[in-house]
C-alpha positions in Angstrom: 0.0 0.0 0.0 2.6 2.5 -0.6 1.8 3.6 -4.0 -0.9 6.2 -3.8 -2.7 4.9 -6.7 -3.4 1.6 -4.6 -4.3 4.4 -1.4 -6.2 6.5 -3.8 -8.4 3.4 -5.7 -8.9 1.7 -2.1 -10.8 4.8 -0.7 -12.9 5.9 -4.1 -13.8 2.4 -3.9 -14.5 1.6 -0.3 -16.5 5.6 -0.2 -18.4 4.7 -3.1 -19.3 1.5 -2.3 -20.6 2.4 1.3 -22.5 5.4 0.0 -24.5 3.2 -2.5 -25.2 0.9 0.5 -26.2 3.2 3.2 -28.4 5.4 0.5 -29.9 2.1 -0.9 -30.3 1.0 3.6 -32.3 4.7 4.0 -34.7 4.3 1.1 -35.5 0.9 2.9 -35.9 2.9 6.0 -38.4 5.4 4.5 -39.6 2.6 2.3 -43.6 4.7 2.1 -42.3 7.7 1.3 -39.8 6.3 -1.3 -42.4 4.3 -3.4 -44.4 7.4 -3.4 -42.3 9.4 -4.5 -40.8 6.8 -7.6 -44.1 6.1 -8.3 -45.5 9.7 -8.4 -45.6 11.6 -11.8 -45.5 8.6 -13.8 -48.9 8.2 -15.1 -50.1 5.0 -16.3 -46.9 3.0 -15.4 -47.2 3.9 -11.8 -47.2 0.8 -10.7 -43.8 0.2 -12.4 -42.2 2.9 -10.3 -43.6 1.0 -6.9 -42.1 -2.2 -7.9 -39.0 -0.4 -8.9 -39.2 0.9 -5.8 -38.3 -2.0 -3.8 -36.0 -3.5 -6.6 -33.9 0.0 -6.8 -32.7 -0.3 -2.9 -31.7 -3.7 -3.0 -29.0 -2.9 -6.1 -27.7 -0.4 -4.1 -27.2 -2.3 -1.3 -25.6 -5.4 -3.1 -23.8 -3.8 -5.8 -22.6 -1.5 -2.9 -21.2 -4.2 -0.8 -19.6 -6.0 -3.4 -17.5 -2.8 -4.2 -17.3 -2.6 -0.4 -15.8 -6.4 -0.1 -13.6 -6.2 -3.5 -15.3 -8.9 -5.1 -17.6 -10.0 -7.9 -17.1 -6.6 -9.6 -18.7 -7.9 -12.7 -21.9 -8.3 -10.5 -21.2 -4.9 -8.8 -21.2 -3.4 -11.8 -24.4 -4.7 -13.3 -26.1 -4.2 -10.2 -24.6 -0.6 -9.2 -24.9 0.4 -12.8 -28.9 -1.0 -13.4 -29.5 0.8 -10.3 -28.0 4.4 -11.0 -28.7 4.2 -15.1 -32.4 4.1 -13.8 -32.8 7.1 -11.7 -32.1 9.7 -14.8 -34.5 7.9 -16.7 -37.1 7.5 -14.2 -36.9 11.3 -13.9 -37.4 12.4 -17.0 -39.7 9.9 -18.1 -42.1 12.1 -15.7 -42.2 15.4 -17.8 -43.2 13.2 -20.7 -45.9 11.1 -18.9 -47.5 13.3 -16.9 -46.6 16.8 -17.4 -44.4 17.3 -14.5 -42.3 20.3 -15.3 -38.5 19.6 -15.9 -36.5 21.6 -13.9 -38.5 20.0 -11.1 -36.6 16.9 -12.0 -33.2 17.8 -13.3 -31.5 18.3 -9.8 -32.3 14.5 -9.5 -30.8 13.8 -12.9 -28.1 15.6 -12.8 -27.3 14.2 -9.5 -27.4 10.5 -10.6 -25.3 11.3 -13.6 -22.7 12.5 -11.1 -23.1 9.3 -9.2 -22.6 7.6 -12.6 -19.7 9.3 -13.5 -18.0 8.1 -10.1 -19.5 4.5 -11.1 -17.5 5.0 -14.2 -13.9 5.8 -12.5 -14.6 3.1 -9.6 -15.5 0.4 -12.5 -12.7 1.2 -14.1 -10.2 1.3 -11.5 -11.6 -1.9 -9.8 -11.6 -3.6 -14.2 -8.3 -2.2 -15.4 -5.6 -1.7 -12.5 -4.2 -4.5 -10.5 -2.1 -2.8 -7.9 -2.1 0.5 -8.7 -0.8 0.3 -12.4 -3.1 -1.2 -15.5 -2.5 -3.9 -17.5 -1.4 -4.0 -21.0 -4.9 -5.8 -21.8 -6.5 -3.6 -19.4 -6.1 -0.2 -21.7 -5.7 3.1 -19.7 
């Protein structure tokens, strides 16, 4: 652990991978008000947004923990990546179903597209470097 690459990989992966589960553990904890709210401004596929509701937390929370652990980062990836792809889409599918106005909805967007650009760098640092320094295969 003395090359700071290593240091500086460890903690993006370890902070990223502990934020997804604890934000994935609170939506669980206001489970009501989040299925309301994913639901709400959907229109007729409503009742997709509920069920999503319960699915989106539990991505989180696994793909989270397997960053957390350092393992199975092709399932951390898919899982992580299903999870955070959906909130920007979820969004703005409500301007078009239902009339919601969009800058009502763009802080949310723009948020998960920050959390997917961090997905991006901790995907590619936990795919392409082995400590600290990439592989020839491994681009970079």
């Amino acid at each position: 652990m003395n090359d700071p690459k290593t240091a500086a990989m460890l903690a993006l992966r370890l902070g990223f991978g502990l934020s997804l589960l604890l934000v994935g553990v609170a939506h669980y904890m206001n489970l009501e008000m989040f299925v309301a709210m994913t639901s709400d401004g959907l229109g007729p596929l409503a009742f997709l947004g509920q069920i999503w509701a319960y699915v989106l937390p539990a991505l989180q929370i696994f793909g989270g923990a397997l960053f957390v652990v350092g393992m199975y980062y092709e399932i951390a990836a898919w899982t992580s990546g299903v999870a955070l792809a959906s909130i920007p889409v979820g969004m703005l599918l409500k301007p078009v179903l239902s009339g919601v106005a969009l800058p009502d909805v763009m802080p949310a967007a723009i948020d998960a597209f920050i959390w997917l650009i961090i997905y991006a760098l901790v995907v590619k640092m936990c795919t392409c470097c082995g400590g600290g320094s990439c592989s020839s295969s491994g681009g970079g």
